[in-house]
N, C-alpha and C positions, 0 to 999 in steps of 0.2 A: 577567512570568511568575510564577504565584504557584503555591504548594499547593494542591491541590483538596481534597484530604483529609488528617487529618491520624492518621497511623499509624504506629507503630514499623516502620520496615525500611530496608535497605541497601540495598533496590532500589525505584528509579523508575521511570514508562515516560512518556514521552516522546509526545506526539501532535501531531509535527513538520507541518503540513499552513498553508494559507493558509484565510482564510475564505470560507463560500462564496460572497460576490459576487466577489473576487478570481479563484477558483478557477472561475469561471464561465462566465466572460468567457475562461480559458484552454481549457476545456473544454466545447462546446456540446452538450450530450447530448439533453437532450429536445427538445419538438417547439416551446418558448416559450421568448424568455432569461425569465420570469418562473419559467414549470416548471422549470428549468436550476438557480434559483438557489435555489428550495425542494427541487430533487434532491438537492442539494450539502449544502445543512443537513442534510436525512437523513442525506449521508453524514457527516457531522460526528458530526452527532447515535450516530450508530451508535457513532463510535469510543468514542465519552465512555462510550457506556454499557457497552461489555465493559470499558473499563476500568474503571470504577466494580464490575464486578460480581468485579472480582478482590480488590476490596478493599485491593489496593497506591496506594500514593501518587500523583497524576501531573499532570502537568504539561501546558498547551496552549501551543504558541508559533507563531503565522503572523506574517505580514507584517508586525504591530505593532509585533512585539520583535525580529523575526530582523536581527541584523548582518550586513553582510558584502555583497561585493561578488558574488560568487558564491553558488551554489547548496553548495558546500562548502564556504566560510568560511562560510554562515548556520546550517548542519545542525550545523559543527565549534564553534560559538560554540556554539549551544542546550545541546548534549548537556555542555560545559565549565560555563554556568550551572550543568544540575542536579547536577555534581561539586561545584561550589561552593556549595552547600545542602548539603551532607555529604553525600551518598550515595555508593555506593562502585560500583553498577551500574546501567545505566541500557539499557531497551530502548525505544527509537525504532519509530514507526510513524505511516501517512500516515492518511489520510481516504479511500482511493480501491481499497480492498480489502474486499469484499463477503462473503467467504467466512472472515473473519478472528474467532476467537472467544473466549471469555475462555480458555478450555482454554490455545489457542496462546500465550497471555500468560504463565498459569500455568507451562506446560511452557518457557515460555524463563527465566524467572524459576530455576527448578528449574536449569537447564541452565547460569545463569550463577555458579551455586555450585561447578563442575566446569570449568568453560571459560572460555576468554579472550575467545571470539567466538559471538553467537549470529546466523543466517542463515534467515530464512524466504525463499527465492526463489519467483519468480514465474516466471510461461512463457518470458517475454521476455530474460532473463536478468538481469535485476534484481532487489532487495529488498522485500518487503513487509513486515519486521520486520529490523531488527537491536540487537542486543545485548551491550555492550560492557561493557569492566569499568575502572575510573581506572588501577585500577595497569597495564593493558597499551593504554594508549589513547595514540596517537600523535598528537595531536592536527595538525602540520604533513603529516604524507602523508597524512591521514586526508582532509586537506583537498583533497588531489591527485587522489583517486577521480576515476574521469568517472561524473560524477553525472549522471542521465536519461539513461545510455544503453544497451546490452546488455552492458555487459562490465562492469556492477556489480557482479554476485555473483562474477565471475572475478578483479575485482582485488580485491575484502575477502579474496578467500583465500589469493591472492598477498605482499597486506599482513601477514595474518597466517597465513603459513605454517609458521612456526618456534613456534606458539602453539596452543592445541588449541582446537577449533572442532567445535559444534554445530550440527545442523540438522534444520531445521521442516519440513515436509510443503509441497512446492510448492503454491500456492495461487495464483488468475489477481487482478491487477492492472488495473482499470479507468479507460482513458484514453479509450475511445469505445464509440459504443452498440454495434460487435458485442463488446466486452470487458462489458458487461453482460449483453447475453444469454448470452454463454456462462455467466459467472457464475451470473447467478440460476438457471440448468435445474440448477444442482448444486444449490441449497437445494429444502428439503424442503418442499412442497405445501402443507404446514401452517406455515410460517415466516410471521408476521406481515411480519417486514420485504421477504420475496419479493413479496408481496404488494402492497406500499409501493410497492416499485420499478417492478414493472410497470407500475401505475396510469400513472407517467411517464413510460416506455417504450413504452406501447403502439405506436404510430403508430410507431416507427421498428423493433419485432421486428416487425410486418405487413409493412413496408416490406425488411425484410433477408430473411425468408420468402419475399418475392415473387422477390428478386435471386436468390437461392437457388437457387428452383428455375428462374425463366429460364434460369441459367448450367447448371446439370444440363441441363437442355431441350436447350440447344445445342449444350454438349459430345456428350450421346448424338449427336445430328442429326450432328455430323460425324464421329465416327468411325464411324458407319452407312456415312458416302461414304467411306471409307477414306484420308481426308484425312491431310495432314501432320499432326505430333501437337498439340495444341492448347496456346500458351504463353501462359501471363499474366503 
C-alpha cells in the first residue's frame, strides 16, 4: 500500500475494493466475463479519480495487501496501515458506488474535523463511505461489524454511540445490474461516465425493462379477476 500522492494533511481516504478481475468473477454484471472485467476497471477507474480530484492523499489496498482472515480483520488491518503512515483520519470507500463524488469526499473530510465517525449509507443498510478518526477507532469490535450485510450502518452507530457521528446523503451501492440501473437514471444525461456504463449494461437494462413491464402486465391481469393479492 503506498501514497499516491504526496500532500500535506491529516486526512487519507482509503479505496478499500479488490481488483477488477477479482471483483468480477464476484460480481457478473455485464452481458461478457470480458465486458464484466472492463466494467470493474471503470469502476476502479472512477474511484481514483474523485479521489485524485480532492486533492487529499490516498491510498489503494485489494486483495494483494489485505490481511486477515475475515472481511473485518482485512478492512480493520488497511485502515490501521494508514494510521501507521501518520495520519490521524482516514475515510474508506469501495469501488462499487456510482453516484459517489469528490464533494462527498470533501464533505467527509470537513465532517471529520467535528466528529468521531463519518457514515455515507446506502439503501440497503450498508456503507458506502465511512470515516474514522485514530484517536476513537477501536480497532477489535471494529473488526466484529457484520461486514456485507444490512445492519452495517446500524452497528457503526451502535459502536460508536457514545461518540458524535456525521452523515452523507444516502447514495445506492451497486452489487447487480438492477443496482446499476437504478444508479445510472440518477446521473445526469450529460455524465460521460453514465454514458460509460450503459455502453456495458445495455443488454441487461433491455432485459430488466422487459421483466418490468411483463410483471406490471400480470399483476394488472390479475387484480382485473379480483384474485388473491399477488405475493412475491
Amino acid at each position: 500500500m503506498n501514497l499516491i500522492m504526496d500532500y500535506s494533511s491529516t486526512t487519507a481516504i482509503l479505496l478499500f475494493a479488490q481488483s477488477e478481475k477479482k471483483v468480477s468473477a464476484l460480481k457478473p454484471i455485464a452481458f461478457s466475463s470480458k465486458q464484466n472485467v472492463l466494467l470493474w476497471k471503470k469502476m476502479n477507474d472512477h474511484s481514483i479519480k474523485i479521489s485524485q480530484h480532492t486533492k487529499l492523499p490516498y491510498f489503494i489496498s485489494n486483495e494483494n495487501d489485505q490481511l486477515g482472515a475475515t472481511f473485518g480483520e482485512r478492512i480493520t488491518h488497511s485502515i490501521e496501515t494508514v494510521f501507521a503512515k501518520g495520519f490521524d483520519k482516514v475515510i474508506v470507500i469501495g469501488n462499487d458506488c456510482i453516484e459517489l463524488k469528490a464533494h462527498h469526499l470533501l464533505q467527509a473530510e470537513r465532517d471529520l474535523r467535528r466528529n468521531d465517525l463519518v457514515i455515507g449509507s446506502d439503501y440497503s443498510g450498508g456503507a458506502y463511505l465511512i470515516g474514522v478518526t485514530k484517536l476513537k477507532f477501536k480497532a477489535e469490535l471494529f473488526k466484529t461489524i457484520p461486514w456485507q450485510t444490512k445492519s452495517v450502518f446500524t452497528a457503526l452507530q451502535t459502536l460508536y454511540r457514545k461518540q458524535s457521528i456525521a452523515y452523507l446523503p444516502y447514495l445506492n451501492d451497486c452489487n447487480n445490474a438492477f443496482d446499476f440501473k437504478q444508479a445510472t437514471q440518477k446521473l445526469s444525461f450529460s455524465d460521460s461516465f453514465r454514458k460509460i456504463l450503459l455502453s456495458f449494461l445495455s443488454n441487461f437494462v433491455v432485459q430488466i425493462d422487459f421483466e418490468t413491464r411483463l410483471y406490471s402486465s400480470d399483476y394488472h391481469a390479475f387484480n382485473f379477476n379480483k384474485g388473491s393479492p399477488f405475493n412475491v
